[in-house]
N, C-alpha and C positions, 0 to 999 in steps of 0.2 A: 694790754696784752703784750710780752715781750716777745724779739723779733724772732724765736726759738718756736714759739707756741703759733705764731701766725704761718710760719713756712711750714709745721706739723699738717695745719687747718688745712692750707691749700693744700697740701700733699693728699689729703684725707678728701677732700671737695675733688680734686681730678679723678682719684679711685674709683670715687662713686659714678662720676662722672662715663667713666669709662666703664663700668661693670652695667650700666646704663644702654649703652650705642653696644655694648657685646650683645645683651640682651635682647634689643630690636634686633640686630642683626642674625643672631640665632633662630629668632620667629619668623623672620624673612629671607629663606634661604637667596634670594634673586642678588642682595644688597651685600651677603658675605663679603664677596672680593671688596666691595670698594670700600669695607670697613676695617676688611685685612690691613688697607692702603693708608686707611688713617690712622689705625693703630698699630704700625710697626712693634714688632718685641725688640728691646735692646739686646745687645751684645753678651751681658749679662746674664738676662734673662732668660735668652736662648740655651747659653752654657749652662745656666740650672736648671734647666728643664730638660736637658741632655743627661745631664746627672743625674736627674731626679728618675728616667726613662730606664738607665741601664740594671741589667739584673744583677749584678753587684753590690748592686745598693743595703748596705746590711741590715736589712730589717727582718730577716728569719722568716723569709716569704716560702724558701726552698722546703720549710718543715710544715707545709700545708698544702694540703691539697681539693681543700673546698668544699670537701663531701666524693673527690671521684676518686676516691679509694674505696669508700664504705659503696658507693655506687657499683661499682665493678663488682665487691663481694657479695649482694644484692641481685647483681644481672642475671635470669636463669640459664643462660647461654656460657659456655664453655670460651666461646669463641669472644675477646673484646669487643665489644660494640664500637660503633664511629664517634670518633672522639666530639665531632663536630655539635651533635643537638646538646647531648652535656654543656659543651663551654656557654651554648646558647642559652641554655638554663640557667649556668652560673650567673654571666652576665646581668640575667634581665633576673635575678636575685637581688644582685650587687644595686644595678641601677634604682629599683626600686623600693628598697630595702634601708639603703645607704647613700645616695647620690642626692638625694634632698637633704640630707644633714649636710655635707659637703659643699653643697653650692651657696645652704645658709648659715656656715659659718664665715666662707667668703664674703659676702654681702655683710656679714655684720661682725667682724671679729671679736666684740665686745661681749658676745652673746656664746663663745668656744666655752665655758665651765656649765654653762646651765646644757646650753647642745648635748656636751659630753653625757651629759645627767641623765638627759633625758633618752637620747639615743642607747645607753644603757637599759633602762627600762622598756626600752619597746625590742630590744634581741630578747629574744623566748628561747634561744641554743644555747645551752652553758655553752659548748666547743664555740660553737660561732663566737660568743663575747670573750674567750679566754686569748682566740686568734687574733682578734681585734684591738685589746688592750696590748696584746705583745709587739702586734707590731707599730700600733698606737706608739708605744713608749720608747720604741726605737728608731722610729722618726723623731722622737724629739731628743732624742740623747745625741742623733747625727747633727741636729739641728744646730745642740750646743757644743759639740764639738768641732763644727766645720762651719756650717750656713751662716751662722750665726755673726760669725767673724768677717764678712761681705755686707753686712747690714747695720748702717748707720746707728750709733749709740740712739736712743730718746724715738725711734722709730714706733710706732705704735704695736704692730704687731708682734716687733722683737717684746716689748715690754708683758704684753699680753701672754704669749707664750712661757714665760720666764717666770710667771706669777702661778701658770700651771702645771710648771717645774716643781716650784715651790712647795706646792698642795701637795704632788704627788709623792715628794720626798716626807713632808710630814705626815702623811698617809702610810707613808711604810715604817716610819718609825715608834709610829701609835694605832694602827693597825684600823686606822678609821679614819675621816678627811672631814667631823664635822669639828674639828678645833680651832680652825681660822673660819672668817668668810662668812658665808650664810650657812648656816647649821643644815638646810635643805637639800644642798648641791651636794651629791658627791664624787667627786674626780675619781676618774677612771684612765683616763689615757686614752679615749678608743680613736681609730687611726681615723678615718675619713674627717671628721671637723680638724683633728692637727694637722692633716698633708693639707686641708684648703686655708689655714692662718699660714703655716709657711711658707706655701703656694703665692700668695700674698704677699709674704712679707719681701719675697723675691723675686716680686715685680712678674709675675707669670698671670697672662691674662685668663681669665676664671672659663672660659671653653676650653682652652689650654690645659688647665688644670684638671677638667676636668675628663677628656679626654684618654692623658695620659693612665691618669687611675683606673681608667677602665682598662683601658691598654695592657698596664702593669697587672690587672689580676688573670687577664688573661695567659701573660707569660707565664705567669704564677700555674696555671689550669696545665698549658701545654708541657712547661716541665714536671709537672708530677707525671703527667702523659709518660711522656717520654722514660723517666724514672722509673715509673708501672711497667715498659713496655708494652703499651697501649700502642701506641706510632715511635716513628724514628724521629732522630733530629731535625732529617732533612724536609719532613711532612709536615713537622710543627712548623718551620719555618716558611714554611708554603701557606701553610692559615694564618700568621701572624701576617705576612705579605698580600695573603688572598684580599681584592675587593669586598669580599661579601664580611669582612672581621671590619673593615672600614665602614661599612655602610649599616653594621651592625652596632656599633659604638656609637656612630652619628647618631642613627634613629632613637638609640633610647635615652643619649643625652637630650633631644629634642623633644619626646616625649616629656618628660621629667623635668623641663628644664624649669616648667613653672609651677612645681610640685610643694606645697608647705609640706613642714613635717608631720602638723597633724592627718594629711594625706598620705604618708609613706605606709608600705605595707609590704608583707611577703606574695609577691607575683606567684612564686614558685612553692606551693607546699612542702611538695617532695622533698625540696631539698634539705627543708628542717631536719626531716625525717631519717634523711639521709648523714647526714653529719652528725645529727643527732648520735645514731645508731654506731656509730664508727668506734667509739670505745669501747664496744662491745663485739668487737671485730676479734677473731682468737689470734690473729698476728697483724701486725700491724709497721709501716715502713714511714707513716706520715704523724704527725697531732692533729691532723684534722681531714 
């Protein structure tokens, strides 16, 4: 084995290693800190997960809004409702919906084309799967145009991703993804399995990771808010700061944290419903 393939091995053995002690320490909330303490985030890692956090980030988040547009046109009441049990809704959508794809594609990067596949077939929302491949696909386009460039040649999950670059491109030039590869799989792009490969590939420990995704949809939820005139800037930013959006994100990565996929499911009916129905909205300010 050449000296290239064995520093890969160990790089890929400490991963686990540490997706491992994340793991007990997520079941044990008592041990968090002192595991905080063994696994510092690098310098790095911090800075893309700053990055990864900011709403800037060009993934055409700002053109969705979840289902709480079609919800609002739904409410019988004249008057907006509180923004607040909505985003709770969202949330415990996301989490259970999405969040086990996400955590097993972290744990297994190898496994991101078949995830993507599969996680396809279990979204029942055209809207929901049309939001997901969009902005699926522009994480990965950020990925190769920025991330990418901080991340060592021969790195596994650089290579990984790039493979599903690949598919996706000949996917749009034959209008179908079974011409490489396993004839079975077909690549989509959908965003929670590519933000946890390049979560990964950028060194962001997988609570972390996962955290922030919940975080980011909820900025997502608050600006459409806001947009709707539903609340102001300054109310959103009061929920995004509130303890109860902290201890709400906690609990449902904790719930979930040891969720297979073939246990993922929609928590939230309504919400199908909800989104669903949104294209048949007689005006409309969001894609979703």
């Amino acid at each position: 084995m050449s000296t290239a393939e064995n520093e890969q091995s160990l790089k890929d053995e400490i991963a686990r290693l540490k997706i491992q002690l994340e793991s007990k320490a997520d079941s044990n909330p008592q041990s968090t800190s002192s595991a905080q303490q063994t696994l510092p985030i690098s310098s790095s890692s911090s800075h893309a997960l700053l990055l990864l956090s900011d709403s800037a980030l060009p993934l055409g988040s700002f053109a969705f809004s979840s289902g709480l547009e079609s919800y609002l046109a739904h409410h019988p009441s004249r008057t907006p409702p509180p923004i607040q049990p909505f985003l709770s809704l969202a949330l415990q959508t996301l989490a259970t919906t999405t969040l086990p794809y996400l955590l097993a594609a972290y744990r297994d990067p190898a496994s991101l084309q078949e995830l993507d596949d599969t996680l396809d077939a279990c979204i029942l929302c055209h809207v929901t799967r049309r939001a997901s491949t969009a902005q699926g696909r522009a994480l990965l386009t950020v990925w190769e145009r920025a991330f990418s460039k901080t991340v060592e040649v021969g790195n596994k999950e650089r290579e990984i991703l790039a493979a599903l670059s690949a598919e996706l491109k000949k996917a749009a030039l034959s209008k179908t993804s079974t011409d490489a590869g396993d004839p079975e799989v077909q690549v989509l792009g959908h965003f929670a399995p590519i933000w946890a490969v390049v979560t990964r590939a950028l060194e962001i420990p997988i609570r972390d990771s996962a955290n922030v995704f919940l975080l980011n949809h909820a900025k997502a939820v608050l600006s459409a808010a806001v947009r709707a005139s539903v609340i102001g800037p300054y109310q959103a930013q009061a929920v995004l700061g509130s303890g109860w959006l902290r201890e709400e994100i906690g609990r449902l990565r904790r719930e979930n944290w040891e969720v297979k996929i073939d246990e993922a499911g929609q928590g939230v009916p309504a919400m199908d419903l909800w989104v669903g129905r949104h294209e048949m909205l007689y005006s409309r300010i969001f894609n979703s």
